[in-house]
C-alpha positions in Angstrom: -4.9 49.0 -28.7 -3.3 51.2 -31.6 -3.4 49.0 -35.2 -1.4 51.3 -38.1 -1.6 50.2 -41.7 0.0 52.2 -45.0 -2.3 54.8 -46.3 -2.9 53.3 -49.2 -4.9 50.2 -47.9 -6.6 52.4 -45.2 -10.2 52.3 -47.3 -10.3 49.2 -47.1 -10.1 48.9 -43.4 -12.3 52.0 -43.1 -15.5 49.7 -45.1 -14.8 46.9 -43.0 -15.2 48.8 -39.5 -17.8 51.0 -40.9 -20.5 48.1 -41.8 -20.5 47.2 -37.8 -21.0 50.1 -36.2 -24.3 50.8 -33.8 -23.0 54.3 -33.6 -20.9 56.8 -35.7 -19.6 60.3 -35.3 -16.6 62.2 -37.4 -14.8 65.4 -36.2 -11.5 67.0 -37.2 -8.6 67.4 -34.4 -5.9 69.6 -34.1 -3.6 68.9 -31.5 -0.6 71.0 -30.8 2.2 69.1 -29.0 4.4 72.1 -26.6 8.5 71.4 -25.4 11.2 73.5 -24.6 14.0 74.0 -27.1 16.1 71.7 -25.4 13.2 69.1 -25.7 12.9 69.0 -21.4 9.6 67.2 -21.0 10.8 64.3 -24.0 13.6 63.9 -21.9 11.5 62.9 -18.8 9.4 60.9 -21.2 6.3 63.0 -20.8 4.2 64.6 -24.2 2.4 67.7 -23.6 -0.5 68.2 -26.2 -2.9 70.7 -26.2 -6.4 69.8 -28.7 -9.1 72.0 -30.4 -12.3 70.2 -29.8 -14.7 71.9 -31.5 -14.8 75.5 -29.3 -12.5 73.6 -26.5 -9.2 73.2 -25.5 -8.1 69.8 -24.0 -4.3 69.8 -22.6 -3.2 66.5 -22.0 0.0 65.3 -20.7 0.8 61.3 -21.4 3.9 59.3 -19.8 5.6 57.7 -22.9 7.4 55.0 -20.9 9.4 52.6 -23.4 9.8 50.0 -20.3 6.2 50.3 -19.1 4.8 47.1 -18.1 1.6 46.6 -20.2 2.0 48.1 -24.0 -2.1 48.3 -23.3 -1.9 50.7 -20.6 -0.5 54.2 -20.5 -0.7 57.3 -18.0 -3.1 60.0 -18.9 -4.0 63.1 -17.1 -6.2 66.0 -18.9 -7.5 69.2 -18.0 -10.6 71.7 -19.5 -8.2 75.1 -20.5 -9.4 78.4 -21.7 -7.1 79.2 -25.3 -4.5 76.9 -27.2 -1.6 78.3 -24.7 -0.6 75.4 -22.0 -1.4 76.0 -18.3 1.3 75.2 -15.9 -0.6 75.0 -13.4 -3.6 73.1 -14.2 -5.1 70.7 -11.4 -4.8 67.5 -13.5 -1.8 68.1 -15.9 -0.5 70.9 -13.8 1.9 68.6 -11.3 3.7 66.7 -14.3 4.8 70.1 -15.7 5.4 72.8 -13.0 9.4 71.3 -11.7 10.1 71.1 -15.5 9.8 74.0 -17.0 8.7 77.5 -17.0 5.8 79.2 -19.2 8.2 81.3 -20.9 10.3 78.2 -21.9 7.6 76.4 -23.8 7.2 76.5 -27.7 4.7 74.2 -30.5 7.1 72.0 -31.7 4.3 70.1 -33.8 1.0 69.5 -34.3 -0.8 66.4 -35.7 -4.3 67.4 -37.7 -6.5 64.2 -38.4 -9.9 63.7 -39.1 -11.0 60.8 -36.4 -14.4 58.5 -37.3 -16.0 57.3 -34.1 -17.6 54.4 -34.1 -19.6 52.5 -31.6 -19.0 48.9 -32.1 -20.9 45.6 -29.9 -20.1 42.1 -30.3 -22.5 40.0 -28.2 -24.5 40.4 -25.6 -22.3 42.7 -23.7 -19.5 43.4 -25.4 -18.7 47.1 -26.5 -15.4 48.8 -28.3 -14.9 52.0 -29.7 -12.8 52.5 -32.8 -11.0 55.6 -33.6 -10.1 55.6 -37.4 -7.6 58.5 -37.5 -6.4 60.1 -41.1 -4.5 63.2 -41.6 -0.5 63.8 -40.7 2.0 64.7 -38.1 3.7 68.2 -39.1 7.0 70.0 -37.5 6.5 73.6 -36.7 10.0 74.2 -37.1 11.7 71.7 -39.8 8.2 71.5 -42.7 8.8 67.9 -42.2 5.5 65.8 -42.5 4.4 62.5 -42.1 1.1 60.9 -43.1 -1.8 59.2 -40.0 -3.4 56.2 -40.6 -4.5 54.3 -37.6 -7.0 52.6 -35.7 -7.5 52.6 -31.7 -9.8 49.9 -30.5 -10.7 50.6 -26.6 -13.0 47.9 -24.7 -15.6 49.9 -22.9 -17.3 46.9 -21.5 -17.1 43.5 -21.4 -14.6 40.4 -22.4 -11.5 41.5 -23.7 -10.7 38.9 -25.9 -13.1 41.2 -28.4 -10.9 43.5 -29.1 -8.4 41.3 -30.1 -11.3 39.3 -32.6 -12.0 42.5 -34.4 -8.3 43.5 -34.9 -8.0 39.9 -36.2 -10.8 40.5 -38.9 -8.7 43.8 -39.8 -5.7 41.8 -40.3 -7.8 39.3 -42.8 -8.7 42.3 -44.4 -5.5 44.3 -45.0 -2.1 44.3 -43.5 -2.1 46.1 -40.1 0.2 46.0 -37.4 0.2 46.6 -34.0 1.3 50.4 -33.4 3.3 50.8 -30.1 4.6 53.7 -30.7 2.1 56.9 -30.6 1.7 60.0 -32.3 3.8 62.0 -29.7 6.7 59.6 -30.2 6.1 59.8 -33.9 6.5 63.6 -33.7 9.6 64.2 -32.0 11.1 61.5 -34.3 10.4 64.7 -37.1 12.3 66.8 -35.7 14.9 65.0 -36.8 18.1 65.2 -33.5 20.2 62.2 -33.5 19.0 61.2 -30.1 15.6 61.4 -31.1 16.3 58.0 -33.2 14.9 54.5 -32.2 16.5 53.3 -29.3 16.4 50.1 -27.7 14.1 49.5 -24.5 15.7 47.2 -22.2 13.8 45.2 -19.7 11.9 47.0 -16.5 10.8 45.2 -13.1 8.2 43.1 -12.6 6.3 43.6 -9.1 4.3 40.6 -8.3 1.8 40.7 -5.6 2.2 37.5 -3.0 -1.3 37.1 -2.9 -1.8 37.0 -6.5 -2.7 33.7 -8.1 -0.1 31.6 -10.1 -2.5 32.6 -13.9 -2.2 36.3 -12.7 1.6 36.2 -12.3 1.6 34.2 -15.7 -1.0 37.0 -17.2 1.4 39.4 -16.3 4.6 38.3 -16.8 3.5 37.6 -20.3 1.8 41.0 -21.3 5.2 42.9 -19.7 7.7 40.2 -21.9 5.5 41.1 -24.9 5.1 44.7 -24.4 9.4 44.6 -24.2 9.2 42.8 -27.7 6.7 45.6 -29.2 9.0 48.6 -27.6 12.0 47.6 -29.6 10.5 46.6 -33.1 11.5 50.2 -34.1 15.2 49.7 -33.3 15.1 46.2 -34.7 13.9 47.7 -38.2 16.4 50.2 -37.9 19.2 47.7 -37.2 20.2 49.1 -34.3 22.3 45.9 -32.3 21.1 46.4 -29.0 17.2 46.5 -30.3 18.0 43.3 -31.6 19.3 41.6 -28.7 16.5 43.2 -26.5 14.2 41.9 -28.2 15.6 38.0 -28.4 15.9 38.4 -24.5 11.8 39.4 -24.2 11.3 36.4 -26.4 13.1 34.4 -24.5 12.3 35.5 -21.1 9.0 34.9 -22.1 9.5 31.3 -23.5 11.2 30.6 -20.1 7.8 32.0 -18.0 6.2 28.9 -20.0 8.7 26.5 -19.8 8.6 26.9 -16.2 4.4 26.3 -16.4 4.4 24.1 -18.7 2.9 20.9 -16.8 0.2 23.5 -15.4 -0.9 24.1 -19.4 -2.5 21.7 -21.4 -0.1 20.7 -24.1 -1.8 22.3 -27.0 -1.8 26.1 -25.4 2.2 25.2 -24.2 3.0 23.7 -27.9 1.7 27.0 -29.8 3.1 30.3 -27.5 6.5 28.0 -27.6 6.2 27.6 -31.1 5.3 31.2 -32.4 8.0 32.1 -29.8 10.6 30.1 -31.6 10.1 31.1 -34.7 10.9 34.7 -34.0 13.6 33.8 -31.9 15.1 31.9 -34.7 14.8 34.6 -37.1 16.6 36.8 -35.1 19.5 34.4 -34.0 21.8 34.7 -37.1 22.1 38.4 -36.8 22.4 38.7 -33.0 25.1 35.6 -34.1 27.1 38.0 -36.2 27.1 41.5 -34.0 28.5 39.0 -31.3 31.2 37.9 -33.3 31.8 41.3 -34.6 31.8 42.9 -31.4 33.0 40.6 -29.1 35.7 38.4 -31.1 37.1 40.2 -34.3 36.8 43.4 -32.5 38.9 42.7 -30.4 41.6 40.7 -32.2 41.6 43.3 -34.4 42.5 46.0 -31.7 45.2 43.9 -29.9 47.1 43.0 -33.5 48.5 45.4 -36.2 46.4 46.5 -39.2 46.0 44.0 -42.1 44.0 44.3 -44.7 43.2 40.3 -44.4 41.1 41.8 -41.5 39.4 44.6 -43.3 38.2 42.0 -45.9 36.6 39.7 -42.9 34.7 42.8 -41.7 33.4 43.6 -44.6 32.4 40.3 -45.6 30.6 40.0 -41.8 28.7 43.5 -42.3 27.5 41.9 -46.0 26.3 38.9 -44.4 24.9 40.5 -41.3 22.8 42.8 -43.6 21.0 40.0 -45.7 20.0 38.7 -42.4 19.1 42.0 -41.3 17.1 42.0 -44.2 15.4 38.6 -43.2 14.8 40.1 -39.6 12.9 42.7 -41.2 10.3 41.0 -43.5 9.9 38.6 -40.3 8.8 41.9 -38.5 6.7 43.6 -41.3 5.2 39.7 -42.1 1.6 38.7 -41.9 2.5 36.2 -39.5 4.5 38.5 -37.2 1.2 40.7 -36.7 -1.1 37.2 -36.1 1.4 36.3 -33.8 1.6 39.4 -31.9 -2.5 39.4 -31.6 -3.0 35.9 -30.6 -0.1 36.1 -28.1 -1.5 39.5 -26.7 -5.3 38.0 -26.8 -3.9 34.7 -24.5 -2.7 36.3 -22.1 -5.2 39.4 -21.8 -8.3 37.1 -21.8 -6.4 33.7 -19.9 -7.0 31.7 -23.0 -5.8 28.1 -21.0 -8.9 28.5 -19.3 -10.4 26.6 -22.0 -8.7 23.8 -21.3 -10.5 20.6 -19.1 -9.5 21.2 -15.1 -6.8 18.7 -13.9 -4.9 17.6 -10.9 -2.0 20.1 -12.1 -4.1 23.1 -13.9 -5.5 23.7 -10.2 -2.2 25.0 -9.2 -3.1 28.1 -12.1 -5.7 29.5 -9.1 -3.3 28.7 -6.1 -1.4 32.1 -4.8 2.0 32.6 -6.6 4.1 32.7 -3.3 3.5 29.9 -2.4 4.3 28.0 -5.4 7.5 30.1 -6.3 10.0 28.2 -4.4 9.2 25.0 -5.9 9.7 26.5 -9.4 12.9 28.0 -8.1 14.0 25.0 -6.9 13.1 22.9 -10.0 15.4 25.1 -12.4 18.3 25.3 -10.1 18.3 21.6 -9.4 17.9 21.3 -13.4 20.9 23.7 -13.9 23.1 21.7 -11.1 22.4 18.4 -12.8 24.0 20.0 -15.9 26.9 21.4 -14.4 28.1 17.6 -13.0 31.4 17.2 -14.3 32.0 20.4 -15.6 35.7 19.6 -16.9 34.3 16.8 -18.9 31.0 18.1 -20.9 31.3 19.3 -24.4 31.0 22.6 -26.0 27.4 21.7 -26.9 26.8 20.0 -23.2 27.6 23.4 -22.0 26.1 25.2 -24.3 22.6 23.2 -22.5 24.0 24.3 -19.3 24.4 27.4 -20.0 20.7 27.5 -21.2 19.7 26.1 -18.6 21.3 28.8 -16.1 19.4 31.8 -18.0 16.2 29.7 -17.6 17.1 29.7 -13.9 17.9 33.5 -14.0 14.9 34.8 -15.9 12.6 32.8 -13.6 14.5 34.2 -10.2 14.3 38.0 -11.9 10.0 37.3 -12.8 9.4 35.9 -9.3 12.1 38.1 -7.0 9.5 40.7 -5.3 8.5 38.2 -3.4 11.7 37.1 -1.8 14.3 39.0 -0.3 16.1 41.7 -1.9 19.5 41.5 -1.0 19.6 37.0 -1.5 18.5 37.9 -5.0 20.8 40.0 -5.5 23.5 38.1 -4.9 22.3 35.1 -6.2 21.6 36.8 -9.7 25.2 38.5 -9.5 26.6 34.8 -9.3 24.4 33.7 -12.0 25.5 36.4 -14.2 29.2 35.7 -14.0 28.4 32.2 -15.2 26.3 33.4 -18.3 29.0 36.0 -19.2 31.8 32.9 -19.1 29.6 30.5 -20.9 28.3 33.1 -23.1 31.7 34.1 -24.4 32.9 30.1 -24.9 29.4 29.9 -26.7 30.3 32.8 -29.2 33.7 31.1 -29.9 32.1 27.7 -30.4 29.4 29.6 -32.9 32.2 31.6 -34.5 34.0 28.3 -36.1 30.4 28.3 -37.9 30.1 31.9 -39.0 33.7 32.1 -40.2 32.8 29.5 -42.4 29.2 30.6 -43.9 31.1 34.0 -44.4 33.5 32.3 -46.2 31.6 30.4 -48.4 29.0 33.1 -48.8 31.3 36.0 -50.6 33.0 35.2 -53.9 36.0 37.5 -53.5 39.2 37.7 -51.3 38.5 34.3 -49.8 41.8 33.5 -48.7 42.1 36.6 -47.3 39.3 35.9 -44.9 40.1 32.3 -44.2 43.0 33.7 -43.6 41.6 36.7 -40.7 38.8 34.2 -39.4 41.6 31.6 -38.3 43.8 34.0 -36.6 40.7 35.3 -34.7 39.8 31.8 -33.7 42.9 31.2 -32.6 
């Protein structure tokens, strides 16, 4: 796990690791990172780096898969070369590179030079971690663009994992850190500054579940894959970018679902704290994913299908001033204290099973039972849930279908997590039918919120109020 913190509080961090250590050694590393110049391997999501290791040359090629399922894991091949210059065809590396591109083809595009502090680190008995305090920068070879390294990489190398989650704890107590998902490759191409080369939001991979697995495995899983989808788009979050923002509210709440769906297998402590750290992010995210829904979906497009008025202009520009104060408010959330704690403990739960702590009941047995065989009951559970709601649909009111329509994506996260193990082509369908009823309930949902927003935007601005009553009731109508 990759913690980052500003340079400027680094020392501190450095003192803290440093009076624990059993073992220590510091070298400096120069790494040279190769592409094409039409960036070929960043396309295909793969980083070619070559290192100088004291008279050595490592070439490494990493996968830098956004929708990988564990942020904790990542693919890594090396190879022993002879000079700086990559080798196509070397017998580790060699197979990621030769269909892509051609020796001729290949240029430095940037290097990162940092000075890295090993140290050696046992907690208990038999417990052991390595920490890899990196300081120096990332530079362009082409652009002179620079920017600064200050990170620490905790690996377990034996032992319970819930260690490394303890020391990166005491780092947080110390200073503010955060959780670092994105790595120095990713970091690097980001310099060289290409439009396309910006955040982006991740959107949610498969999830492959093993029949035989147990019931805490699936959970284990299916919460380190919703969390690693919440870490991939923190970068397009803090960049405002729309879709980053929604991707992330559906990873929180996919996740939240998972638990919902476990929750008399939990003890009620464990079930009342992941639901509640969930919660809170969700909720600070909802008022902005709020707006670009009603900017997008409603006054978009009233204001295509009617003639120009400036009545409209003044309602846009009113939403895009409210939706950047809570912009704003999205990104202290993400840059908070709390954010970080949350992100460890939630991580730590689910890496180490932390509801085996709990006293062994009549329902916590089912966590070791195998997961097929306890799917279709949870299936069957939501969708009976969902079907009660749905009774009377003519009659329920926007806020009884708004509970419906919860529901219903309850149902559908649960069918998407536990899938693999039925048949392809029923899921299929049955997830295409579940969509069309989140899209119809979804958009009656943004109407119902919008008689909200139009107000708040109303009373939040001081100027050309009228005008924007005046927009936000024609849209409504």
């Amino acid at each position: 796990m990759k913690c980052a913190a500003p340079p400027e509080k680094f020392e501190k961090l450095k003192r803290m690791l440093l009076a624990m250590p059993t073992a220590k050694s510091e070298a400096t590393l120069v790494s040279t990172y190769y592409d094409t110049p039409t960036l070929a391997l960043h396309r295909e999501r793969l980083s070619l780096r070559v290192r100088k290791q004291g008279s050595e040359f490592v070439q490494t090629v990493k996968v830098e898969d956004p929708a990988r399922l564990d942020t904790l894991e990542r693919g890594e091949w090396e190879d022993h070369i002879r000079s700086k210059w990559p080798i196509l065809d070397a017998p580790m590396t060699g197979r990621w590179l030769r269909d892509l591109v051609r020796d001729e083809e290949l240029r430095p595009v940037f290097m990162t030079i940092v000075t890295r502090t090993t140290i050696e680190i046992t907690r208990g008995p038999s417990a052991r971690i390595e920490a890899a305090i990196d300081e120096g920068e990332i530079r362009s070879c082409t652009r002179g663009a620079g920017a600064p390294v200050s990170e620490i990489e905790l690996e377990l190398k034996e032992g319970d994992p819930r260690v490394i989650f303890d020391v990166a704890l005491r780092l947080l107590e110390t200073e503010p850190i955060r959780i670092e998902p994105c790595s120095k490759a990713e970091r690097g191409y980001r310099l060289l500054g290409a439009d396309r080369l910006i955040p982006q939001a991740v959107h949610v991979g498969p999830i492959t579940l093993d029949p035989a697995m147990s019931v805490e495995a699936a959970l284990q899983r299916i919460g380190r894959h919703c969390l690693t989808h919440v870490l991939s788009n923190e970068q397009a979050v803090l960049t405002g970018d729309p879709e980053g923002i929604h991707q992330m509210r559906v990873a929180v709440r996919r996740l939240r679902s998972a638990l919902l769906a476990l929750k008399r297998l939990l003890q009620e402590k464990h079930y009342h704290w992941a639901s509640e750290e969930l919660r809170w992010l969700a909720h600070s995210l909802a008022p902005v994913r709020n707006l670009d829904s009603f900017a997008a979906s409603l006054v978009g497009a009233v204001t295509h299908a009617l003639p120009a008025s400036s009545d409209f202009e003044h309602l846009i520009d009113a939403t895009e001033r409210q939706r950047d104060a809570a912009l704003e408010h999205v990104k202290q959330a993400i840059m908070s204290e709390r954010y970080a704690t949350s992100m460890l403990r939630l991580l730590r739960w689910f890496a180490a099973r932390g509801w085996r702590d709990q006293e062994i009941s009549e329902h916590a047995v089912v966590l070791l039972a195998p997961i097929v065989d306890v799917a279709p009951d949870l299936i069957d559970r939501h969708q009976r849930k969902a079907c009660k709601r749905s009774k009377k649909f003519e009659e329920l009111t926007a806020a009884q279908r708004h509970r419906l329509r919860i529901a219903l994506k309850h149902l559908h996260y649960i069918v998407e997590f536990l899938g693999s193990l039925f048949s392809r082509a029923r899921i299929r369908t049955f997830v295409g039918y579940l969509k069309s009823l989140q899209d119809d309930l979804g958009y009656t949902n943004d109407v119902r919120v919008a008689h909200d927003l139009v107000d708040q935007i109303g009373n939040a601005t001081n100027r050309d109020v009228r005008a924007i009553n005046r927009a936000g009731g024609i849209v409504l109508g």
